[in-house]
Gaussian input, Z-matrix of N, CA and C with variables (Angstrom, degrees):
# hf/3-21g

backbone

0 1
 N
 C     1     B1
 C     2     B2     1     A1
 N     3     B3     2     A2     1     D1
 C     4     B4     3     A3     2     D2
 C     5     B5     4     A4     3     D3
 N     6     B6     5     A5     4     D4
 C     7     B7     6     A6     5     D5
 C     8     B8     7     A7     6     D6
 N     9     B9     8     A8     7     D7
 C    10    B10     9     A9     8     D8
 C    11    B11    10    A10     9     D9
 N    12    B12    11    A11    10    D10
 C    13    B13    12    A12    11    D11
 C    14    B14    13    A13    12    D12
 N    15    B15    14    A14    13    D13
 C    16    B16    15    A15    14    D14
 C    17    B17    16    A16    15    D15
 N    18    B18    17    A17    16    D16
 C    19    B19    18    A18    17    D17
 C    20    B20    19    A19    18    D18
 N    21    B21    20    A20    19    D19
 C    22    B22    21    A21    20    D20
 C    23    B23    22    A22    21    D21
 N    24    B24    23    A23    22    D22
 C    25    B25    24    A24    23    D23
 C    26    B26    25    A25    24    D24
 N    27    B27    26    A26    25    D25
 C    28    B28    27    A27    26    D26
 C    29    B29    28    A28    27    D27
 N    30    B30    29    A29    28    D28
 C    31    B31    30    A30    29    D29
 C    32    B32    31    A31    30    D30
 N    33    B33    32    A32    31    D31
 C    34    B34    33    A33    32    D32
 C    35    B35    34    A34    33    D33
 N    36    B36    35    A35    34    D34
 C    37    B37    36    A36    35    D35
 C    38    B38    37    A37    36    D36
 N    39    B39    38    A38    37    D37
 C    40    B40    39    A39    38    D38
 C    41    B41    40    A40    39    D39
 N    42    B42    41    A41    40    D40
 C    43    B43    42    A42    41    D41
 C    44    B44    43    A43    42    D42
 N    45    B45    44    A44    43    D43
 C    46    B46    45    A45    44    D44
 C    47    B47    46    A46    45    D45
 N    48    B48    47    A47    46    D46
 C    49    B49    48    A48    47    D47
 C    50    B50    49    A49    48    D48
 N    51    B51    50    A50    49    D49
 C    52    B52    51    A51    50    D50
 C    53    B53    52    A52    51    D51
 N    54    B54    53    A53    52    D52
 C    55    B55    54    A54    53    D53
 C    56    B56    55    A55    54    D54
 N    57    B57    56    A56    55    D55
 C    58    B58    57    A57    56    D56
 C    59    B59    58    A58    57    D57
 N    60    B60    59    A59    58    D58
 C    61    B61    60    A60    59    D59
 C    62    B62    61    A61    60    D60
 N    63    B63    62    A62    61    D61
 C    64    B64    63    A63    62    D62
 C    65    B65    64    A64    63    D63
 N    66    B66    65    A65    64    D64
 C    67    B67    66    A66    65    D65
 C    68    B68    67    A67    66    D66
 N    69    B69    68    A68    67    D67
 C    70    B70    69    A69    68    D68
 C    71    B71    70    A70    69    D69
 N    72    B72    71    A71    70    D70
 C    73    B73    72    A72    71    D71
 C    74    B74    73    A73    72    D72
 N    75    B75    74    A74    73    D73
 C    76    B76    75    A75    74    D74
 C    77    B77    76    A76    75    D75
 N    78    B78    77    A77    76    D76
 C    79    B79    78    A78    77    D77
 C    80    B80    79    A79    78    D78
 N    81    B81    80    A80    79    D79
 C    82    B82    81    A81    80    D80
 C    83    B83    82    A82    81    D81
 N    84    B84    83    A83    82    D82
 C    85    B85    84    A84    83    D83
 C    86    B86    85    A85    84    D84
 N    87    B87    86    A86    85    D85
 C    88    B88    87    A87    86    D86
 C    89    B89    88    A88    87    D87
 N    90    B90    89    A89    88    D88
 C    91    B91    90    A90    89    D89
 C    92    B92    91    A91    90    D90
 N    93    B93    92    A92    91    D91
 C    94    B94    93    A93    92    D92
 C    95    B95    94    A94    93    D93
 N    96    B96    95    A95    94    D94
 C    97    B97    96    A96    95    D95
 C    98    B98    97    A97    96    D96
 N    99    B99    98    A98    97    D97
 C   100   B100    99    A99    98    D98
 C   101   B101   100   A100    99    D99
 N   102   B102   101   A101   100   D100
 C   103   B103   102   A102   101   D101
 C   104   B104   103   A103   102   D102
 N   105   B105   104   A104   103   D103
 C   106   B106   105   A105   104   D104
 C   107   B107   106   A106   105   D105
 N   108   B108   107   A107   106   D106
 C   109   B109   108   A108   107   D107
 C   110   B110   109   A109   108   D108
 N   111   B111   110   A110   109   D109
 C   112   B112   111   A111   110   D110
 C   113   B113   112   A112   111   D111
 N   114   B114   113   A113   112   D112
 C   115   B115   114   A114   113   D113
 C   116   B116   115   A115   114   D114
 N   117   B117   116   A116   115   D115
 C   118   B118   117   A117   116   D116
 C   119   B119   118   A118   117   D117
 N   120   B120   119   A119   118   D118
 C   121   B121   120   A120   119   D119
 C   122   B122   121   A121   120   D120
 N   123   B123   122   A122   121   D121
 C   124   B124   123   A123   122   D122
 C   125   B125   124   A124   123   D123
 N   126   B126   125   A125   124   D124
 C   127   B127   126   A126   125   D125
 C   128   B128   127   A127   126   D126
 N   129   B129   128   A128   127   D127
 C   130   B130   129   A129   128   D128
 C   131   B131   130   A130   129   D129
 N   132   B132   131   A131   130   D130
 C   133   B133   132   A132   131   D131
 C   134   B134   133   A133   132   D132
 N   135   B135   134   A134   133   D133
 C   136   B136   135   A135   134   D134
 C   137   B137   136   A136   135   D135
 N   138   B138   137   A137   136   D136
 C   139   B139   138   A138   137   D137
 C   140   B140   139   A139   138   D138
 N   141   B141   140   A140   139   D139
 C   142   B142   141   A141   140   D140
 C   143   B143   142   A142   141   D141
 N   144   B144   143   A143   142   D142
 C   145   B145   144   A144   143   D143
 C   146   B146   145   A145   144   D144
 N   147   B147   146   A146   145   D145
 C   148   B148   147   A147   146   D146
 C   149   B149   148   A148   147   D147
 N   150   B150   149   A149   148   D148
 C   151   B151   150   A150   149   D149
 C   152   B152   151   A151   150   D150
 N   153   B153   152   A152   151   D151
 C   154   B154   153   A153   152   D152
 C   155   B155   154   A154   153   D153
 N   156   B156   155   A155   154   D154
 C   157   B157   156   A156   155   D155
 C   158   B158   157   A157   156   D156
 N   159   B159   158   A158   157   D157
 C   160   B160   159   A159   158   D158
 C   161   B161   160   A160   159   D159
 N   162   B162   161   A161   160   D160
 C   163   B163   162   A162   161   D161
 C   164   B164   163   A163   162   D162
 N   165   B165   164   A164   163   D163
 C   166   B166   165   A165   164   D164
 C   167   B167   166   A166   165   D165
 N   168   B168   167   A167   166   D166
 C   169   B169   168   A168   167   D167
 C   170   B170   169   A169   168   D168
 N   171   B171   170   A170   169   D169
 C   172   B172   171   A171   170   D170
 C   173   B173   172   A172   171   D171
 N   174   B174   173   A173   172   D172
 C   175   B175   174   A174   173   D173
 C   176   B176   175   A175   174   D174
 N   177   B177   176   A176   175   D175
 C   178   B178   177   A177   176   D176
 C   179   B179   178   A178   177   D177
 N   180   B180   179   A179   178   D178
 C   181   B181   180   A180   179   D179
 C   182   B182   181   A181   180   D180
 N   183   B183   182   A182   181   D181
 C   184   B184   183   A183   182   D182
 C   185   B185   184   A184   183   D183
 N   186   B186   185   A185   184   D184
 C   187   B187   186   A186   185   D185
 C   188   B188   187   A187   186   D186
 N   189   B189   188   A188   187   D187
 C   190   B190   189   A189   188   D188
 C   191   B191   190   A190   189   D189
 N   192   B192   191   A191   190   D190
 C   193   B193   192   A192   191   D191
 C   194   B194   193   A193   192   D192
 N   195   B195   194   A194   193   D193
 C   196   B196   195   A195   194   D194
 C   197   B197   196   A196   195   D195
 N   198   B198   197   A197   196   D196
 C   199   B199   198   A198   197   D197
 C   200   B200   199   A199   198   D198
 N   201   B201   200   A200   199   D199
 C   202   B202   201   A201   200   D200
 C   203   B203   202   A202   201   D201
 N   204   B204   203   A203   202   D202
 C   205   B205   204   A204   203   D203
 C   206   B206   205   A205   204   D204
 N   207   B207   206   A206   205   D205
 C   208   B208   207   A207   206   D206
 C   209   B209   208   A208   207   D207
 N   210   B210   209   A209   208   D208
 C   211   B211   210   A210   209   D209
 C   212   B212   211   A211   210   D210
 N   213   B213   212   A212   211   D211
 C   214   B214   213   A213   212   D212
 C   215   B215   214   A214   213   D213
 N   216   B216   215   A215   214   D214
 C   217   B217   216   A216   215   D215
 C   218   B218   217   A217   216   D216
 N   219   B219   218   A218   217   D217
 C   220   B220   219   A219   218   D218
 C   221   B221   220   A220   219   D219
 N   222   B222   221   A221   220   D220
 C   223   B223   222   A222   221   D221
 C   224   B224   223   A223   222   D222
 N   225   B225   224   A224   223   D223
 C   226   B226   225   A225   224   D224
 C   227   B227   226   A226   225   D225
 N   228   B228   227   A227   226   D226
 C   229   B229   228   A228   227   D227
 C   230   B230   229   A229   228   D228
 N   231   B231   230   A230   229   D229
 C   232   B232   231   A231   230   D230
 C   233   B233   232   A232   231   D231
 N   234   B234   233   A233   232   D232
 C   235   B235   234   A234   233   D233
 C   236   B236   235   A235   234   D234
 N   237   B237   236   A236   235   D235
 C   238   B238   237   A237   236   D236
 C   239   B239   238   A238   237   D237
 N   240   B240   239   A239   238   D238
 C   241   B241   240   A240   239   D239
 C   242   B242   241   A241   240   D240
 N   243   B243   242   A242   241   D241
 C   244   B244   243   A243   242   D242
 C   245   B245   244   A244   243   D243
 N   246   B246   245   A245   244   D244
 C   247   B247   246   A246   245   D245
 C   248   B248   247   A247   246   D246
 N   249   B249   248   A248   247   D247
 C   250   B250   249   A249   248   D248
 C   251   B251   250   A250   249   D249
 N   252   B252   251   A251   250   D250
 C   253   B253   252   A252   251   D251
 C   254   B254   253   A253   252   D252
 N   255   B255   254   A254   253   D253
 C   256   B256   255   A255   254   D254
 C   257   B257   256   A256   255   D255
 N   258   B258   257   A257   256   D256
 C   259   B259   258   A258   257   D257
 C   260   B260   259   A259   258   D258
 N   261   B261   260   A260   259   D259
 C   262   B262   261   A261   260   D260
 C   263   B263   262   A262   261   D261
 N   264   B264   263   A263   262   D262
 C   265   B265   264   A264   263   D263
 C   266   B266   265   A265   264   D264

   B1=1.4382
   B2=1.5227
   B3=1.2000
   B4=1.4193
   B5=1.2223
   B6=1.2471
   B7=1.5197
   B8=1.7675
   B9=0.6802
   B10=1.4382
   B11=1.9047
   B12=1.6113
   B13=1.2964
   B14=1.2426
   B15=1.4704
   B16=1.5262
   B17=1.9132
   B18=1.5993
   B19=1.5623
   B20=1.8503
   B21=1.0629
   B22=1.5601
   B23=1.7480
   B24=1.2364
   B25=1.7205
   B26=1.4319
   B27=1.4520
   B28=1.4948
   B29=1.9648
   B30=1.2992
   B31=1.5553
   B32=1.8514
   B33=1.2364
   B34=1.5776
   B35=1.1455
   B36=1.6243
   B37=1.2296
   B38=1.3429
   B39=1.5106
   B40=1.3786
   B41=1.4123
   B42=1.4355
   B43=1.7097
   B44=1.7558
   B45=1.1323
   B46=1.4996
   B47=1.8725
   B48=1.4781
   B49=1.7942
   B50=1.6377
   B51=0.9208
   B52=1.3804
   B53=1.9150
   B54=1.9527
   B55=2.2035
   B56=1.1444
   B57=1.1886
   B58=1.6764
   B59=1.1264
   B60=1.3532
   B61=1.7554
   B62=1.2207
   B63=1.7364
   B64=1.5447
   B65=2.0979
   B66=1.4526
   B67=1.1550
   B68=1.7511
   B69=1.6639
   B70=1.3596
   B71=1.9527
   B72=0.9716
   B73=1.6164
   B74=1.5669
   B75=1.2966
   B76=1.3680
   B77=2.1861
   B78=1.5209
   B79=1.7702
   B80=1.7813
   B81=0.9751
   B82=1.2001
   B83=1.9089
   B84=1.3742
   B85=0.9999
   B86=1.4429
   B87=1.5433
   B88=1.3142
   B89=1.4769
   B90=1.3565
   B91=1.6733
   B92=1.6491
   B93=1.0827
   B94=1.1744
   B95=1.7376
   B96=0.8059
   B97=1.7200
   B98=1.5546
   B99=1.5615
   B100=1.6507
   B101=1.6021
   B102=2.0022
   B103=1.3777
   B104=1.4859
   B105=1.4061
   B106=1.4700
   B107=1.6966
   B108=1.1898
   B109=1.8710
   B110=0.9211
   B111=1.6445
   B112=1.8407
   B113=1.8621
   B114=1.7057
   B115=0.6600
   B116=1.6162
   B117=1.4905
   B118=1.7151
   B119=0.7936
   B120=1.2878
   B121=1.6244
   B122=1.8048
   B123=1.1231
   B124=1.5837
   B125=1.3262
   B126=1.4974
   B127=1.0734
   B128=1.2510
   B129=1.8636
   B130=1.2130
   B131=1.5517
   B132=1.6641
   B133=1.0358
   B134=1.7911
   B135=1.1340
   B136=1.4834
   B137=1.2688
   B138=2.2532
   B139=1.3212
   B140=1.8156
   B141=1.6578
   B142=1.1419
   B143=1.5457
   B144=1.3135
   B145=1.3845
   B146=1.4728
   B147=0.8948
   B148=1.3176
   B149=1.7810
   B150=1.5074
   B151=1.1669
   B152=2.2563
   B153=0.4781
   B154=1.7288
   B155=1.7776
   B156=1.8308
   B157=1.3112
   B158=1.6200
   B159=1.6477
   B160=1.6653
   B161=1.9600
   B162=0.8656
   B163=1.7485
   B164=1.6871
   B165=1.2259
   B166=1.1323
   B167=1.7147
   B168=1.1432
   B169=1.8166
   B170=1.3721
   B171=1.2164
   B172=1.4890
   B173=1.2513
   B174=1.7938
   B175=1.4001
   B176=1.8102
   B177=1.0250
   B178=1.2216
   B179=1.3902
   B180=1.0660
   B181=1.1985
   B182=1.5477
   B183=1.5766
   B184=1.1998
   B185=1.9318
   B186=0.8835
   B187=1.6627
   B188=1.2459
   B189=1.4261
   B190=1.6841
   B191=1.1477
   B192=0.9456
   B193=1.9212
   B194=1.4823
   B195=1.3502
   B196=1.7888
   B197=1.3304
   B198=1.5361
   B199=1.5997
   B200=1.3407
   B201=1.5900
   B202=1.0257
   B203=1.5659
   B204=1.4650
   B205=1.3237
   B206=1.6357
   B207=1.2202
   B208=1.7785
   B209=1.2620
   B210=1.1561
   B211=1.8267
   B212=1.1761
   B213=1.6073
   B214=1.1006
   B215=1.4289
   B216=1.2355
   B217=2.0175
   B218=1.5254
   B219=1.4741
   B220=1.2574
   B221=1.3535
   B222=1.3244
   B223=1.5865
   B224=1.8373
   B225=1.2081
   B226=1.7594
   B227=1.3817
   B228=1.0831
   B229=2.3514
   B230=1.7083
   B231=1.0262
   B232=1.9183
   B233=1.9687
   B234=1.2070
   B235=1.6270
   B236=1.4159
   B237=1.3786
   B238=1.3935
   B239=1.5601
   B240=1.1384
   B241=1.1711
   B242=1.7509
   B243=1.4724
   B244=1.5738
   B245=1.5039
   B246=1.6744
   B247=1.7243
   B248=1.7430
   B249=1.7314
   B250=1.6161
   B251=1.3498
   B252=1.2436
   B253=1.6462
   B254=1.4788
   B255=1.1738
   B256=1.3686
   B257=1.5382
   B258=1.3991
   B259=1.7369
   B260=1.2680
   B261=1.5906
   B262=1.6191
   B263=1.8581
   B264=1.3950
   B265=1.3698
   B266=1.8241
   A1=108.18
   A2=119.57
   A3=128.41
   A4=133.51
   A5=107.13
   A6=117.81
   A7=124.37
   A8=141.75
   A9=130.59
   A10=113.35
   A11=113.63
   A12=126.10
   A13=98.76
   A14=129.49
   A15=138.22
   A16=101.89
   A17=93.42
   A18=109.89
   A19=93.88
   A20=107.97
   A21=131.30
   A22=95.94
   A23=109.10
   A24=111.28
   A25=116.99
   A26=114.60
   A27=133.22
   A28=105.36
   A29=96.36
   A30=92.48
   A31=101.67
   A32=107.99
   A33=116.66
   A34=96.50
   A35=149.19
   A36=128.93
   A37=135.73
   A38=123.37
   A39=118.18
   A40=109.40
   A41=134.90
   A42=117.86
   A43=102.70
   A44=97.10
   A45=106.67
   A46=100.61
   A47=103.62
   A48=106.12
   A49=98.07
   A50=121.35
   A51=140.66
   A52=81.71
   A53=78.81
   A54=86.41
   A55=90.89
   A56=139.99
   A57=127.63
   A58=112.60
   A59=125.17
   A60=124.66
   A61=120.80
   A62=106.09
   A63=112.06
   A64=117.15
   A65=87.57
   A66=89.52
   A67=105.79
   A68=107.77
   A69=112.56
   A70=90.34
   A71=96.15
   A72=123.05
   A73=129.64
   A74=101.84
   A75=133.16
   A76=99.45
   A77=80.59
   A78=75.99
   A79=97.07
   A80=120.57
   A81=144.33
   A82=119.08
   A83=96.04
   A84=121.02
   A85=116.65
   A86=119.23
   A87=115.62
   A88=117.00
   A89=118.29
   A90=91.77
   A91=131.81
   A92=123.82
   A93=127.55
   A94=105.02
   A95=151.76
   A96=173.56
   A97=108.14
   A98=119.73
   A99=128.01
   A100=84.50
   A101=103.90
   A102=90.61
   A103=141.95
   A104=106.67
   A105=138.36
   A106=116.35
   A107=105.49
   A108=109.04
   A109=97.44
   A110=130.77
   A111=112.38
   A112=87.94
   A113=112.42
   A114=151.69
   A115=71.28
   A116=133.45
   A117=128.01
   A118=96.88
   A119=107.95
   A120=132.60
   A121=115.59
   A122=139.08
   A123=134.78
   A124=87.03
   A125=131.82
   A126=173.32
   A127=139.30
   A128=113.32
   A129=121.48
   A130=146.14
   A131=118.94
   A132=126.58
   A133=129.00
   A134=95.96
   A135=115.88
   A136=85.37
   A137=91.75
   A138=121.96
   A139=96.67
   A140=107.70
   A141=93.68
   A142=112.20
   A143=109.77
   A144=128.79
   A145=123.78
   A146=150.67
   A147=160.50
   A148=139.41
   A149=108.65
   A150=119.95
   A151=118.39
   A152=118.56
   A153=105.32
   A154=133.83
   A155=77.75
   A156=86.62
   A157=133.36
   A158=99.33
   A159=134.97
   A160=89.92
   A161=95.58
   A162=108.87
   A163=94.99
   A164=100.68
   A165=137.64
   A166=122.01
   A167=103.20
   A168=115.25
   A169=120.23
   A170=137.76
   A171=160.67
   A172=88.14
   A173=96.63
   A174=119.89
   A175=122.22
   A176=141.58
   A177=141.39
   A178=113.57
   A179=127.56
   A180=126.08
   A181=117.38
   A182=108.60
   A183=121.68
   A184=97.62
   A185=116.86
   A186=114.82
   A187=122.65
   A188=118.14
   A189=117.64
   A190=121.47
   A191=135.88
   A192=142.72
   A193=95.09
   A194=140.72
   A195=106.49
   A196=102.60
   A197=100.37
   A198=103.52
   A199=128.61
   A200=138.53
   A201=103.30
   A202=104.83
   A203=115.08
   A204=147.23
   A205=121.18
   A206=123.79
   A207=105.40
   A208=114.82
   A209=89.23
   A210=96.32
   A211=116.93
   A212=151.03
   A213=145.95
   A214=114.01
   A215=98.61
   A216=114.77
   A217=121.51
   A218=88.27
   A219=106.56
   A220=113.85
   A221=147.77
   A222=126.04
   A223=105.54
   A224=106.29
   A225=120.26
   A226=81.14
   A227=130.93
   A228=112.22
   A229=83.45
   A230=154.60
   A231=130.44
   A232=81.34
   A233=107.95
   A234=97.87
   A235=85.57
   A236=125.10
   A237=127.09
   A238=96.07
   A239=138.32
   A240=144.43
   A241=107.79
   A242=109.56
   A243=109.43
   A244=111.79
   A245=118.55
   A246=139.74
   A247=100.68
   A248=111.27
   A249=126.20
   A250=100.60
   A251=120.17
   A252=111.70
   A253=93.72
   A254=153.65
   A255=157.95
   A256=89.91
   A257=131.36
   A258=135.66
   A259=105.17
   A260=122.69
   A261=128.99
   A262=103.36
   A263=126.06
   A264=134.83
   A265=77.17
   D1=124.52
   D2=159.67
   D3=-94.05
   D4=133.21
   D5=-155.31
   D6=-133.77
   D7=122.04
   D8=175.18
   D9=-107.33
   D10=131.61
   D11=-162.02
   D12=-118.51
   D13=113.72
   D14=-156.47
   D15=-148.49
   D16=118.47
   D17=-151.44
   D18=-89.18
   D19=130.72
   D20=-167.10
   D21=-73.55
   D22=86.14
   D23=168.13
   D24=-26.39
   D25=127.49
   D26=-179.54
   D27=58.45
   D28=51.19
   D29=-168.45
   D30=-163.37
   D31=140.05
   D32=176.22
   D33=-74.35
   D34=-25.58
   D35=-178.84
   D36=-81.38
   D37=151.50
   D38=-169.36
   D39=-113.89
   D40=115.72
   D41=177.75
   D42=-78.93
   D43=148.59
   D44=-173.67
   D45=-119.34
   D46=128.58
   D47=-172.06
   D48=-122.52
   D49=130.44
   D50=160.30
   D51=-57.34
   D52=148.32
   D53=155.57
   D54=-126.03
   D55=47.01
   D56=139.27
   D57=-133.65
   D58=142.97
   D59=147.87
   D60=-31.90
   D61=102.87
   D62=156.69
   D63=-129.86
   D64=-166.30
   D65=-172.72
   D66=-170.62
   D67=108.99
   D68=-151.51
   D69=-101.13
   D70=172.11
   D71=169.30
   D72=-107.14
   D73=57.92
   D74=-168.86
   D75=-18.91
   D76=-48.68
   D77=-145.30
   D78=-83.98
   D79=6.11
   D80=175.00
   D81=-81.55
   D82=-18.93
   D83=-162.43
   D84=-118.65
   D85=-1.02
   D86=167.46
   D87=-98.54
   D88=-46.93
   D89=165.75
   D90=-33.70
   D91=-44.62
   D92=-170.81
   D93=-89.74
   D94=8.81
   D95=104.02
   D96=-36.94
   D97=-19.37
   D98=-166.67
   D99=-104.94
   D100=-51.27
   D101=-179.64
   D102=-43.97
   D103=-44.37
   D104=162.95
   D105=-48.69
   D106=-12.20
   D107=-166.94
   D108=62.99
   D109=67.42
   D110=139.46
   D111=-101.91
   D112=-175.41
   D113=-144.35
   D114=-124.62
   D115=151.75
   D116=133.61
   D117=-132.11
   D118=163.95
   D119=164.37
   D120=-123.33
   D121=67.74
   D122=-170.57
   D123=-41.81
   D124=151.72
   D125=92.79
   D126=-49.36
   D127=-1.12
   D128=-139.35
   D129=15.61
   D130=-30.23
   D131=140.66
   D132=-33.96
   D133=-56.98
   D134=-171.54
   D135=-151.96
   D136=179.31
   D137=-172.76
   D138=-124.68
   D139=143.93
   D140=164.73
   D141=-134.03
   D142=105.71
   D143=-170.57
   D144=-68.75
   D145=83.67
   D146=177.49
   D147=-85.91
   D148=96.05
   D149=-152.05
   D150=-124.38
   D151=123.09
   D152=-171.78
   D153=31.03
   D154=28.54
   D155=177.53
   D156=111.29
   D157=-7.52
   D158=-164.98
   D159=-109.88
   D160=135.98
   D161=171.37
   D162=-130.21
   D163=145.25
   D164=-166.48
   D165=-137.05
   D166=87.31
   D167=170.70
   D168=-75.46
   D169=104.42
   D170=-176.24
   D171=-110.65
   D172=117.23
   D173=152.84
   D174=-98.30
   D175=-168.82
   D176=152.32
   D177=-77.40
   D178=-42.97
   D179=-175.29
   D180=-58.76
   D181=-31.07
   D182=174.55
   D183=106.83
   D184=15.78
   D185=150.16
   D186=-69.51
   D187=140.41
   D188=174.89
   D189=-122.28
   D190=143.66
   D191=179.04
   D192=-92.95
   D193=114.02
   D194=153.13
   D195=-121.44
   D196=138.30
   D197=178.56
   D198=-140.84
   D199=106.25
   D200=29.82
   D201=-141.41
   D202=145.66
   D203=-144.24
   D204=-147.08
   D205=132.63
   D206=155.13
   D207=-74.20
   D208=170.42
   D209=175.89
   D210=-62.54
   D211=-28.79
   D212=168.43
   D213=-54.74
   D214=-62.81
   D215=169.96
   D216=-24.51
   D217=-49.87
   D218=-175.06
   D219=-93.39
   D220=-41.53
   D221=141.68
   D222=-13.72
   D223=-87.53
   D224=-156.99
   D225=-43.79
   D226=-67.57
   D227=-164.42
   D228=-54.42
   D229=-34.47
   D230=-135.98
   D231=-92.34
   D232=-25.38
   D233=-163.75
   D234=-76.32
   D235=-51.32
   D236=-148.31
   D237=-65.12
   D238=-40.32
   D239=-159.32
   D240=-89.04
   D241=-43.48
   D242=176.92
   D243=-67.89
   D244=-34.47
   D245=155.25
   D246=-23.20
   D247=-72.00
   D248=-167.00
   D249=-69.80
   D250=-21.43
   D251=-155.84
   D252=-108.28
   D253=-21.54
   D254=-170.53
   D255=-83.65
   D256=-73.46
   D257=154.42
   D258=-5.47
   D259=-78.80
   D260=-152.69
   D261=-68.03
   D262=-26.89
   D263=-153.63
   D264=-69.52

């Protein structure tokens, strides 16, 4: 999966963009996010995953919010998460 991780000026957060057209299965996708020890919250829109302090915005589209993180950090969760979410679709 290819991805580009682009750090939100004056801000610890990083949005994370898929470079292809997708389309995940949100609710499909929180047990195994529970498995992992996040915290979720469905939103139906999105997911907001919550783990040692890192929140995590899951869209359908496969965009990510993570906050707050460096940019490296936050690559390694976008793989880990596009990894679970490619599975759950």
């Amino acid at each position: 999966m290819k991805f580009k991780v682009v750090r939100i000026c004056g801000s610890t957060a990083n949005t994370v963009l898929p470079e292809e057209r997708m389309a995940f299965d949100l609710k499909r996708s929180v047990l195994q996010l529970q498995e992992m020890d996040y915290s979720v919250i469905d939103r139906e829109v999105m997911l907001l995953a919550t783990k040692d302090g890192i929140e995590v915005s899951i869209y359908r589209t496969g965009r990510m919010v993570i906050h707050p993180a460096e940019k490296e950090r936050a690559r390694e969760m976008a793989e880990q998460f596009y990894d679970l979410l490619a599975r759950s679709t």
